[in-house]
C-alpha positions in Angstrom: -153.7 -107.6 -74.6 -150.2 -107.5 -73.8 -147.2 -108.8 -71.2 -144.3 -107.2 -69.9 -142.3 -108.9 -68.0 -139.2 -107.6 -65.5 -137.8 -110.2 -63.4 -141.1 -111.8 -61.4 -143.1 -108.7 -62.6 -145.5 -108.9 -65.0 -147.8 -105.9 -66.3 -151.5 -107.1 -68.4 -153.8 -104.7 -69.6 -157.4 -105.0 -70.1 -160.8 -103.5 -70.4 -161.6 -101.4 -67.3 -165.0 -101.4 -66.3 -165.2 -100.5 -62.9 -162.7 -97.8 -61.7 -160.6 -97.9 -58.8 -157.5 -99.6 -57.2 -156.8 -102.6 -55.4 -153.8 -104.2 -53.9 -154.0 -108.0 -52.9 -153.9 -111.8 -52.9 -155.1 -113.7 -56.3 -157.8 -116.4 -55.9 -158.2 -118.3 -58.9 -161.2 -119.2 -59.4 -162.5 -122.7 -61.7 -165.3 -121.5 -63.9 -164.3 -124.0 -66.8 -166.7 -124.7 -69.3 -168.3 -128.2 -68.2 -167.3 -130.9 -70.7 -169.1 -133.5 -72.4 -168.3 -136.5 -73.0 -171.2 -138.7 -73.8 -172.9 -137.6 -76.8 -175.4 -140.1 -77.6 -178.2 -141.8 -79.6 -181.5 -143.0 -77.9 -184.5 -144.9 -78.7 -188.1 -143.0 -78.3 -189.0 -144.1 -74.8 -185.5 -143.2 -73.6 -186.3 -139.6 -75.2 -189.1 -139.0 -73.4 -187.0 -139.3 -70.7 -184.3 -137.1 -71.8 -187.0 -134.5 -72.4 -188.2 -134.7 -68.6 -184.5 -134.6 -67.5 -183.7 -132.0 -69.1 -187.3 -130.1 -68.2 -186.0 -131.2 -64.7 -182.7 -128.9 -64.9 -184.4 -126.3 -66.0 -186.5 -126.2 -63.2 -183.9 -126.3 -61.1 -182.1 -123.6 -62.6 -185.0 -121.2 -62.3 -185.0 -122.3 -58.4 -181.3 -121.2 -58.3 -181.6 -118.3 -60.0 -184.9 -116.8 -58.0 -182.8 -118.0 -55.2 -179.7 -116.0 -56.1 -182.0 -112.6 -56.9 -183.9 -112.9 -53.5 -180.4 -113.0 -51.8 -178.9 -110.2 -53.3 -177.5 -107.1 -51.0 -179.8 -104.0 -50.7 -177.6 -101.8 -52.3 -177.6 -103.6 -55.9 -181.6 -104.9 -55.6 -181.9 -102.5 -58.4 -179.9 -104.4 -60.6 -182.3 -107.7 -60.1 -183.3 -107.0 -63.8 -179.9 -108.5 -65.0 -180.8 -111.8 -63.2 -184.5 -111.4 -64.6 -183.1 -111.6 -68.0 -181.3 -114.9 -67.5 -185.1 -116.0 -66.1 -186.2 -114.7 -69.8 -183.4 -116.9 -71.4 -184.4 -119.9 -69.5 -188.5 -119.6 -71.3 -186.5 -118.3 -74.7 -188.1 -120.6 -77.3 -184.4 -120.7 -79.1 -182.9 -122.6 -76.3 -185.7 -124.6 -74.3 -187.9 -125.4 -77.1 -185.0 -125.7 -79.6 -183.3 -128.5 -77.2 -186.3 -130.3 -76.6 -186.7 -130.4 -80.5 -183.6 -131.8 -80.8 -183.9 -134.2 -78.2 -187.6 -135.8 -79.7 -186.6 -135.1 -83.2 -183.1 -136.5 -83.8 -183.5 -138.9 -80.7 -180.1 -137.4 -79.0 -179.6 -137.0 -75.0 -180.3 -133.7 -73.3 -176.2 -132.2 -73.0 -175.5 -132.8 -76.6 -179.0 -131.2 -78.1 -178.5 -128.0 -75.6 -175.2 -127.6 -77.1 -176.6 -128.2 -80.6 -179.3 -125.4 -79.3 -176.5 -122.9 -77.8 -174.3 -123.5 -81.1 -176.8 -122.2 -83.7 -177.4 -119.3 -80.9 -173.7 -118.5 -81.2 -174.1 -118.4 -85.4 -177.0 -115.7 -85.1 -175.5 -113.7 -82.3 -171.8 -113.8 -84.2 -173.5 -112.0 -87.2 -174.2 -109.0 -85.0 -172.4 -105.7 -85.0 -173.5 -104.0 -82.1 -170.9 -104.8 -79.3 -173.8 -104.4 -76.6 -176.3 -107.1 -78.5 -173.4 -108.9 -78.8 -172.3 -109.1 -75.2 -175.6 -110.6 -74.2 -174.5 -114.1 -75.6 -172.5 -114.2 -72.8 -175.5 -114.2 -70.9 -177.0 -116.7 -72.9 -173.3 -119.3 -72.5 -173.7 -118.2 -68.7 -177.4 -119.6 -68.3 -176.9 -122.6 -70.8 -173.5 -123.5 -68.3 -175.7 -123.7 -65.6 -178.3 -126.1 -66.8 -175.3 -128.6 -67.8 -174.2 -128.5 -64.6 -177.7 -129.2 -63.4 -177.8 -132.2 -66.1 -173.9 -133.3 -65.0 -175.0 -133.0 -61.1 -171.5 -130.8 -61.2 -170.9 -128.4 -58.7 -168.7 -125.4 -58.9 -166.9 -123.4 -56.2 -169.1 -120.3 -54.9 -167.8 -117.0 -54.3 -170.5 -116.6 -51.0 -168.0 -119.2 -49.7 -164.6 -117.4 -49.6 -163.3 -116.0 -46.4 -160.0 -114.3 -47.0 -159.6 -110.5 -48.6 -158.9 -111.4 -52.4 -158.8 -110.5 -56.5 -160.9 -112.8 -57.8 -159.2 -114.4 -61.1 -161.5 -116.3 -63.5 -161.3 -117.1 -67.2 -165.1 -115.6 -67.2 -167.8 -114.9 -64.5 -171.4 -114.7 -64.5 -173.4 -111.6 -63.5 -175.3 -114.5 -60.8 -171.1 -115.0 -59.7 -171.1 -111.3 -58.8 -174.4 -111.7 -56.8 -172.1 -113.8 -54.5 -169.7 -111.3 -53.6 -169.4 -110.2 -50.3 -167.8 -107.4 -50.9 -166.0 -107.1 -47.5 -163.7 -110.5 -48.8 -163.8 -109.4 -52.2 -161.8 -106.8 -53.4 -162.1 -106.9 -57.4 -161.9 -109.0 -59.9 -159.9 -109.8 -63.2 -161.4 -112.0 -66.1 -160.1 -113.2 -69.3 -163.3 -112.2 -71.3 -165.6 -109.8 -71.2 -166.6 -106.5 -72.7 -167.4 -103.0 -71.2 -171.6 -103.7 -72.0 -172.0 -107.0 -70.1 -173.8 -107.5 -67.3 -170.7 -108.7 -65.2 -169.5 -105.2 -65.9 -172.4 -103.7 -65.0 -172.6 -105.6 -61.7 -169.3 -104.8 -60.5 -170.1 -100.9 -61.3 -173.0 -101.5 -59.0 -171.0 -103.1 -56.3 -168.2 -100.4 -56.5 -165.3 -102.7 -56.7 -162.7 -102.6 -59.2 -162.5 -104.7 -62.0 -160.4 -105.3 -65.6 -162.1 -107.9 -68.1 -160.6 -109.2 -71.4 -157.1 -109.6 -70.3 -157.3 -113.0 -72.3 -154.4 -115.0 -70.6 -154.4 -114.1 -67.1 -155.7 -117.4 -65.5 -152.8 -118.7 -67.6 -149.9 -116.3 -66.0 -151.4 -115.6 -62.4 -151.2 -118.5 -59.6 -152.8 -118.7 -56.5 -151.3 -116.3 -53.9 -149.8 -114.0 -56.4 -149.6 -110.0 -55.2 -151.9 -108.2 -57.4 -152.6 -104.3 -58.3 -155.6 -103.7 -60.4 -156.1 -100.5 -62.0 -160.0 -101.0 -62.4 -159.7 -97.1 -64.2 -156.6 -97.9 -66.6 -157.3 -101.5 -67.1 -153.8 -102.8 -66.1 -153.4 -105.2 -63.5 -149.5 -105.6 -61.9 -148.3 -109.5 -61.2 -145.5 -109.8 -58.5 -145.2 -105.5 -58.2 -142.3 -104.4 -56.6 -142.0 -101.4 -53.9 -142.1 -98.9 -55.7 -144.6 -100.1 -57.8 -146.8 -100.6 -54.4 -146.1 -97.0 -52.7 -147.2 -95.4 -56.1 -150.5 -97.1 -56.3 -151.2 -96.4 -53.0 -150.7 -93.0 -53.6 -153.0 -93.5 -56.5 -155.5 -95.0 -54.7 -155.9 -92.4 -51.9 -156.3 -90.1 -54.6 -159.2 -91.8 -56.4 -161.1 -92.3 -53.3 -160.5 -88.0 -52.5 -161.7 -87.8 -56.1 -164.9 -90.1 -55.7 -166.1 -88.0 -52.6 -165.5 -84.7 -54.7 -167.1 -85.7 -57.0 -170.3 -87.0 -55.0 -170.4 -82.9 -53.6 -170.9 -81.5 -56.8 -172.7 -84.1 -59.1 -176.1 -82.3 -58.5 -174.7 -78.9 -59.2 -175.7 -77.6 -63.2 -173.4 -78.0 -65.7 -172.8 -74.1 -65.9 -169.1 -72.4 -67.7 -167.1 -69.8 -66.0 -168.9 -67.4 -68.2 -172.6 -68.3 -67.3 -173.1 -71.1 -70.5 -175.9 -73.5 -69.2 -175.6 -77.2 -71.2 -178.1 -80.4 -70.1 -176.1 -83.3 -69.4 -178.2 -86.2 -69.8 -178.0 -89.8 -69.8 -177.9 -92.8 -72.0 -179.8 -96.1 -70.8 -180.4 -99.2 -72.0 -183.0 -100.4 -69.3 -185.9 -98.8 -67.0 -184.0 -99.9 -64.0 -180.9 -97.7 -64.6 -182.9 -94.6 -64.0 -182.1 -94.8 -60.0 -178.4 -94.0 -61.6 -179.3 -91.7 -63.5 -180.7 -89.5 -60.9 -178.0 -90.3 -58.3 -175.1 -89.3 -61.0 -176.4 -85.8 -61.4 -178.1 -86.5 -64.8 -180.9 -84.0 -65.9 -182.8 -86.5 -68.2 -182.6 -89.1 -70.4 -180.9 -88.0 -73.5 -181.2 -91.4 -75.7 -183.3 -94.5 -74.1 -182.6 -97.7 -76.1 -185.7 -99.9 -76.1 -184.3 -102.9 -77.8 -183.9 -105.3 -74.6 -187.6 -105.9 -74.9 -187.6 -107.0 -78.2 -184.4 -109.3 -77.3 -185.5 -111.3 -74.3 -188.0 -113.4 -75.6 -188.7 -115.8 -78.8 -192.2 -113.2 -79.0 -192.5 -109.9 -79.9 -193.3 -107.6 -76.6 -196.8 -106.4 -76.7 -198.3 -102.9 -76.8 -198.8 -103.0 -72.8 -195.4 -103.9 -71.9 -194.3 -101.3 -74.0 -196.4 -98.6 -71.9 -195.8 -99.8 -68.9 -191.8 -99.5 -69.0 -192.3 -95.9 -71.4 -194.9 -95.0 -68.8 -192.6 -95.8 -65.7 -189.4 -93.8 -67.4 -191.5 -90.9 -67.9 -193.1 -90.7 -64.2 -189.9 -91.3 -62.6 -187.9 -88.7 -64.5 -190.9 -86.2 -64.8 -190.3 -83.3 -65.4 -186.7 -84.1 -66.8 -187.2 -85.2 -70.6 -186.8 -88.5 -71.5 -186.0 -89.1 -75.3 -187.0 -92.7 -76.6 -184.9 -93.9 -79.6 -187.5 -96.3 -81.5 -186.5 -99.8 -82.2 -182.6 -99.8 -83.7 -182.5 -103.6 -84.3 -183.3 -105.5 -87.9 -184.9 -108.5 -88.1 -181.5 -110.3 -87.7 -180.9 -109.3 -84.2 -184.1 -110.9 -82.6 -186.0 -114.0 -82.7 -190.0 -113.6 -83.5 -192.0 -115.3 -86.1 -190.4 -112.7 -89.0 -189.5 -113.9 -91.9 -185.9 -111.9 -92.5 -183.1 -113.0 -94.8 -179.8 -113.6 -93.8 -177.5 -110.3 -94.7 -174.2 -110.3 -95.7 -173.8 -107.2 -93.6 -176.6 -106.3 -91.0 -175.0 -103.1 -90.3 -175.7 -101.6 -93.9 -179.0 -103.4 -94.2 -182.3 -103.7 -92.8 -181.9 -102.1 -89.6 -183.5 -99.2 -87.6 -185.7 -96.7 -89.6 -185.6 -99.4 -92.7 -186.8 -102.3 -90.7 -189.8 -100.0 -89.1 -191.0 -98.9 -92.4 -191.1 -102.2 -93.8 -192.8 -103.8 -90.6 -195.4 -100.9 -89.7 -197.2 -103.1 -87.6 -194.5 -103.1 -85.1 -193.3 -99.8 -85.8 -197.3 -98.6 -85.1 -197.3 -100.9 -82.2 -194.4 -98.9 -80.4 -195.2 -96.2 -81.4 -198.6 -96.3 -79.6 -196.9 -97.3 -76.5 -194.6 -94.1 -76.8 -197.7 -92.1 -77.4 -199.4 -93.0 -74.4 -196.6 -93.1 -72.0 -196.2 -89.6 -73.4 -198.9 -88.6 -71.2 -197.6 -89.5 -68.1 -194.5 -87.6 -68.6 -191.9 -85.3 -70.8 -191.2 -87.6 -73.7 -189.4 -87.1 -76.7 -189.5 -89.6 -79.8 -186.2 -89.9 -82.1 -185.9 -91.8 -84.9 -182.5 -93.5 -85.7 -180.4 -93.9 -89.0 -182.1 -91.7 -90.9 -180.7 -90.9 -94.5 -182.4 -88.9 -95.9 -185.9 -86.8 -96.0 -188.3 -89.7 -97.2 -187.9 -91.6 -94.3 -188.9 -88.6 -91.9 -191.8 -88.2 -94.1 -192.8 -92.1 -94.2 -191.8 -92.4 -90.4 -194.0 -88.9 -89.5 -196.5 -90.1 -91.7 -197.2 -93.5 -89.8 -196.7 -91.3 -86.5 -199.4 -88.8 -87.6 -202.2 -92.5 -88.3 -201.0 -93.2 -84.7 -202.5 -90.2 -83.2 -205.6 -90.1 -85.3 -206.1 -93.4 -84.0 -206.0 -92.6 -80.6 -207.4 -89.7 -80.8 -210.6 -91.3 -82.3 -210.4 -94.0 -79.2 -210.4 -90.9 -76.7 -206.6 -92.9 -75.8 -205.1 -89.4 -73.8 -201.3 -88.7 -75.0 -199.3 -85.0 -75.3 -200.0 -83.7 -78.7 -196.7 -81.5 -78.2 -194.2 -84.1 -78.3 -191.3 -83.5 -79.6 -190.0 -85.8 -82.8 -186.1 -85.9 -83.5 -183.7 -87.7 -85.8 -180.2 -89.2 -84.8 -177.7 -87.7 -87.4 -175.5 -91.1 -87.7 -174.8 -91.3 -91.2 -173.1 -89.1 -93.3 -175.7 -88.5 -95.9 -177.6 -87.1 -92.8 -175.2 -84.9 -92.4 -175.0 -83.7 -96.6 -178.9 -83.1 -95.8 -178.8 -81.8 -92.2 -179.8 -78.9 -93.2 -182.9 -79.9 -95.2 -183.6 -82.6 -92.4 -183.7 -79.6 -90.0 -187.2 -78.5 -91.5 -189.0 -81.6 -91.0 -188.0 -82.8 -86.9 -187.7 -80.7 -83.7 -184.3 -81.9 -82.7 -181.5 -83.4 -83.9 -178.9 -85.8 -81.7 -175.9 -86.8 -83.3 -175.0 -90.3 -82.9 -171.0 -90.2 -82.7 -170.5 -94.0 -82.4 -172.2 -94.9 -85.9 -170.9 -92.1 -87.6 -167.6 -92.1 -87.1 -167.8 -95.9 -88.2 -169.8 -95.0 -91.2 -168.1 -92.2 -92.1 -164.4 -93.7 -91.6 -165.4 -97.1 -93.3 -164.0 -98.4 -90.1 -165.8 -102.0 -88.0 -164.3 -101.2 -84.6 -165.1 -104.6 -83.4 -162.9 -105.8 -86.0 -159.2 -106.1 -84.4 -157.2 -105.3 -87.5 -159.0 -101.8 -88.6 -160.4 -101.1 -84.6 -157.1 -98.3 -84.2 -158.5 -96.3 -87.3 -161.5 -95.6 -85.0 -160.9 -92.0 -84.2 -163.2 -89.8 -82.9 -160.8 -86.7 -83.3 -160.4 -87.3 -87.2 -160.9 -83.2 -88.8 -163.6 -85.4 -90.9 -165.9 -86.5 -87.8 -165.1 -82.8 -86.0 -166.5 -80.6 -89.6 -169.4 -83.3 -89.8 -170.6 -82.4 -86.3 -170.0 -78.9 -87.3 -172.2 -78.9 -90.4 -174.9 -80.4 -88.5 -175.0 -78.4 -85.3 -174.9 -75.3 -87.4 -177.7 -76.6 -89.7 -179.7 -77.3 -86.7 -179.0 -74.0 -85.3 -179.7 -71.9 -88.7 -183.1 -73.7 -88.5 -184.1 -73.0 -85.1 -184.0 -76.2 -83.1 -182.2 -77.9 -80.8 -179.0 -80.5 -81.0 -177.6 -82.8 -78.6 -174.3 -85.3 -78.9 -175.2 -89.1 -77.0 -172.2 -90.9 -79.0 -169.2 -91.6 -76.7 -167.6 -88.6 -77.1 -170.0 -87.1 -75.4 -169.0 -88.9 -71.9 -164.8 -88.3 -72.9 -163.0 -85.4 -70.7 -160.9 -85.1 -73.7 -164.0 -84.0 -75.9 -166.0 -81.2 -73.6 -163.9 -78.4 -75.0 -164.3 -79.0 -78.6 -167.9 -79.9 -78.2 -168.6 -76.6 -76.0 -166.8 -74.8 -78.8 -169.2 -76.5 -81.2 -172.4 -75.3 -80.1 -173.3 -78.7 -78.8 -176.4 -78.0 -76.4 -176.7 -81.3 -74.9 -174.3 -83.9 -73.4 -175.7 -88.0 -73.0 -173.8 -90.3 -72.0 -173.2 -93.4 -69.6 -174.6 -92.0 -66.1 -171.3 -92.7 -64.2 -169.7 -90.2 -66.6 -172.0 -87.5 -66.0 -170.4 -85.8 -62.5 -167.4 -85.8 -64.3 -168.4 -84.3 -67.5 -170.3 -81.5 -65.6 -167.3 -80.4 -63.5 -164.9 -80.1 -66.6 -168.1 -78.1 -67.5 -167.8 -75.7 -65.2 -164.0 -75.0 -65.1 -164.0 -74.3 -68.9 -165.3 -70.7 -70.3 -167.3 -70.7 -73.9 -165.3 -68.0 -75.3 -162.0 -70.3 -74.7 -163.8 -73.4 -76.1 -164.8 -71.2 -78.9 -161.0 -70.3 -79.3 -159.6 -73.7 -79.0 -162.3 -74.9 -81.5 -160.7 -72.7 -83.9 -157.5 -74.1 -83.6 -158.4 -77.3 -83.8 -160.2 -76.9 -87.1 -157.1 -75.9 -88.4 -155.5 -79.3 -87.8 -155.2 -82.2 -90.5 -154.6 -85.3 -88.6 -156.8 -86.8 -85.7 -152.6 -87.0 -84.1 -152.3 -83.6 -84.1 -155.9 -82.6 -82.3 -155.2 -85.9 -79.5 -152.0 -84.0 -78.9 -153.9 -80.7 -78.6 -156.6 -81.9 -76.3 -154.4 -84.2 -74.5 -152.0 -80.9 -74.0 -155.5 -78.6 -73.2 -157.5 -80.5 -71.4 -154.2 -82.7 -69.4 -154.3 -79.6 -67.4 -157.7 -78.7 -66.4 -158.2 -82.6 -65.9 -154.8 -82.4 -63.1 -156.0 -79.2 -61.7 -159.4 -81.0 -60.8 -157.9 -84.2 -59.5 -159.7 -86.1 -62.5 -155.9 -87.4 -64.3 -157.6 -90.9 -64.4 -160.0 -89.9 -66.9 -157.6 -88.7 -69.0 -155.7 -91.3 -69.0 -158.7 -93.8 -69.9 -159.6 -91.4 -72.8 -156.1 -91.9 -73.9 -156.3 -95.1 -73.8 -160.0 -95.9 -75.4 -158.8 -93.7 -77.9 
């Protein structure tokens, strides 16, 4: 990101991923990559050896990392998953059996065949698109760092240790560093790397404290001691501020905290307009154990359940039972709210299993999602008996992503339909009444929308992948990521066209893309017809109470003049205009101001 500086004062911004401000002393803390030096050859007896040293540290690692999740606070115990899938990593054929292989096959010492191991992991995950898959390789570096210092016998400083009130400043930390935290010393934190999806982020979210990742020199231009503000809502983080600089963020931060306990009042209350519109606002999640925060942000279901983690933790494929059991514990928790399970949107690229895939030039446009299913029914009839059956137990819904076009409902439905015969014939109970949807992600979905419309139930429009689709923009990609608009007039008549297709047909249609959880958005998706919000469950109090200070007849109006503009400028500056004010009015401004930014 980028510097400004003003005499001592220096200005970063970042990626904020846990809101809130802070006002304090930096620690910087060494989490340097631990170097080797000795790469070497040895003969077969000495190999043996390396095998059981290395067998040795990962042992220990497992020790350490059981020990870290038994020690974690109360509060964030529901977040032990995050450490359970750096247990998966550690029995993750790719890295344990890989090393070993390396270590037996080409007769090299323990450190130098786990890099060789981490390396090709690094190759398969860099191919990925998805920013969240993508993120989990830091997971992957975080565990792999930990076993060389096991090898090494290196010890690194721990955060448990630290007495004083401080920011934490790190090149990187690990989701097991914010285990450590006592919050009481530790105010925040501000990182180097990082991304909005990792597990770090999601820890400090937990924990409440404020935190800015991906500020990419900041261990280079803070020193120990330096006054710091962190704007864990804006993503900037002040070096050296002056007075002025001080007496407004404290101003700022007594606001936020008035705003977080408003905010906690109302979260349960419907999201209802002025003039008696009632929307769901649901949730997106990408584990079972984030339905505690979906119920404790407000959220009246599960509007789009990702269920690729299972696939993704393990060299295996998950079986039929684990499947159930997590579909089956979603839906009894949430019961009666819906739950809507998105079947498996990965392609045989993204996960390691005995699959014979070739490599793609570009994953994104290739065998992914609905494509990969139909070509591996097994699988695809495998989770699909596990949705099935969990359906039972609860109010599921089954959506199928990256649909194109009607031959894939009717392949997809098809397969579904064998699915219930066979259970039926095994006497397996499961609700015949389930609803079936399609994610409307693609613009060809949207050309057929309203042909699609007589084959599913529901639609949900996937705002994320269709804007990228549609745009022909890669917004991981740092030279074309500022074309990424969500307010282009192209993406605002697409959603159009298929929420009126949807509602000429008779069913329902919900939004789980982004925009869905933006302040900026509400008005023009009210005005849209849009009858269901998902989104990240820490948006949803939010989202509901710009719900209820807007009326349907004005979001119907501004829609109309929104339409009418050509650029995605021109409909920022409107919403930014519109919505700047009901945002002040309800003490939110900080949400604006992240949409601004983010867009």
């Amino acid at each position: 990101m980028n510097a400004h500086e003003g005499a001592d004062k220096k200005i970063l911004r970042g990626i904020p991923v846990s809101p809130g401000i802070i006002i304090g002393k930096a620690h910087l803390v060494d989490r340097s990559r631990v170097k080797i030096f000795y790469q070497y050859l040895v003969d077969e007896k000495q190999a043996d050896r390396e095998r059981e040293r290395f067998r040795e540290a990962i042992e220990k690692t497992e020790q350490q990392l059981i020990k870290l999740k038994d020690r974690m606070p109360e509060h964030i115990k529901e977040h032990g998953f995050i450490i359970d899938s750096h247990l998966m990593i550690l029995q993750d054929g790719m890295l344990t059996e890989a090393t070993e292989e390396h270590i037996l096959n080409e007769k090299i010492n323990a450190e130098w065949a786990l890099k060789k191991s981490l390396n090709n992991i690094r190759q398969m995950f860099g191919e990925i698109d998805d920013e969240y898959i993508r993120n989990r390789l830091f997971d992957v570096e975080n565990v792999t760092e930990r076993i060389l210092r096991n090898l090494s016998g290196e010890e690194q400083e721990s955060l448990a240790e630290i007495a004083n009130r401080v920011i934490i400043v790190a090149h990187e930390l690990s989701p097991c560093d914010t285990t450590e935290m006592n919050v009481g010393k530790i105010m925040g934190f501000i990182t180097d790397v990082g991304g909005r999806t990792s597990h770090t982020a999601i820890m400090a979210q937990a924990l409440e404290i404020p935190a800015v990742v991906g500020l990419e020199t900041a261990t280079k231009q803070i020193e120990d001691g330096d006054l710091l503000i962190v704007d864990g809502t804006s993503g900037e983080v002040i070096i050296n501020p002056n007075d002025s600089d001080i007496i407004a963020y404290q101003e700022k931060q007594f606001l936020h905290e008035r705003y977080k306990s408003s905010i906690a009042k109302t979260s349960h209350l419907p999201a209802e307009t002025l003039d008696g519109h009632r929307i769901a606002v649901k949730a997106n999640i990408e584990f079972l154990e984030e339905v505690a925060a979906v119920r404790d942000h407000g959220g009246e279901g599960i509007g789009l359940y990702r269920t690729e983690f299972l696939y993704l933790r393990s060299k295996g494929l998950p079986s039929e039972e684990e499947l159930f059991e997590d579909y089956k514990e979603v839906a009894e928790i949430m019961a009666p709210d819906p739950v809507t399970i998105r079947t498996l949107d990965l392609g045989g690229d993204k996960f390691a299993s005995d699959l014979s895939v070739s490599k793609e030039m570009n994953p994104a446009l290739g065998l992914r999602a609905i494509r990969f299913c139909l070509k591996e029914p097994e699988i695809f009839r495998q989770q699909l008996r596990a949705i099935l059956r969990a359906s039972a137990y609860g109010n599921i819904q089954l959506m199928f992503p990256m649909i194109s076009g009607v031959q894939e409902i009717l392949d997809a439905k098809k397969i579904l339909d064998q699915v219930r015969q066979e259970l039926d014939e095994r006497q397996v109970p499961y609700d015949p009444h389930m609803k079936v949807g399609i994610m409307i992600e693609i613009p060809s979905a949207v050309a057929m929308a309203e042909v699609l419309a007589q084959h599913v139930d529901f639609f949900s429009i996937g705002t994320n992948d269709l804007i990228q689709y549609a745009l022909a923009i890669d917004r991981v990609n740092e030279h074309v990521a500022y074309m990424y608009q969500p307010f282009h007039p192209a993406i605002l008549r697409m959603i159009r066209a298929a929420v009126q297709a949807a509602h000429d047909a008779g069913i329902s249609v919900a939004l789980c893309g982004e925009m869905a959880g933006d302040p900026l958005c509400t008005v023009i998706l009210l005005g849209l017809g849009i009858e269901e919000f998902s989104m990240n469950p820490r948006s949803i109090p939010v989202i509901k109470k710009v719900v209820r200070s807007l009326s349907l007849k004005e979001a119907k109006s501004d829609l109309k003049k929104v339409l009418q503009m050509t650029t995605a400028k021109a409909v920022r500056d409107y919403l930014t205009e519109r919505m700047g004010v009901v945002l002040a009015e309800l003490g939110i401004t900080e949400h604006l101001a992240t949409s601004q930014m983010d867009s």
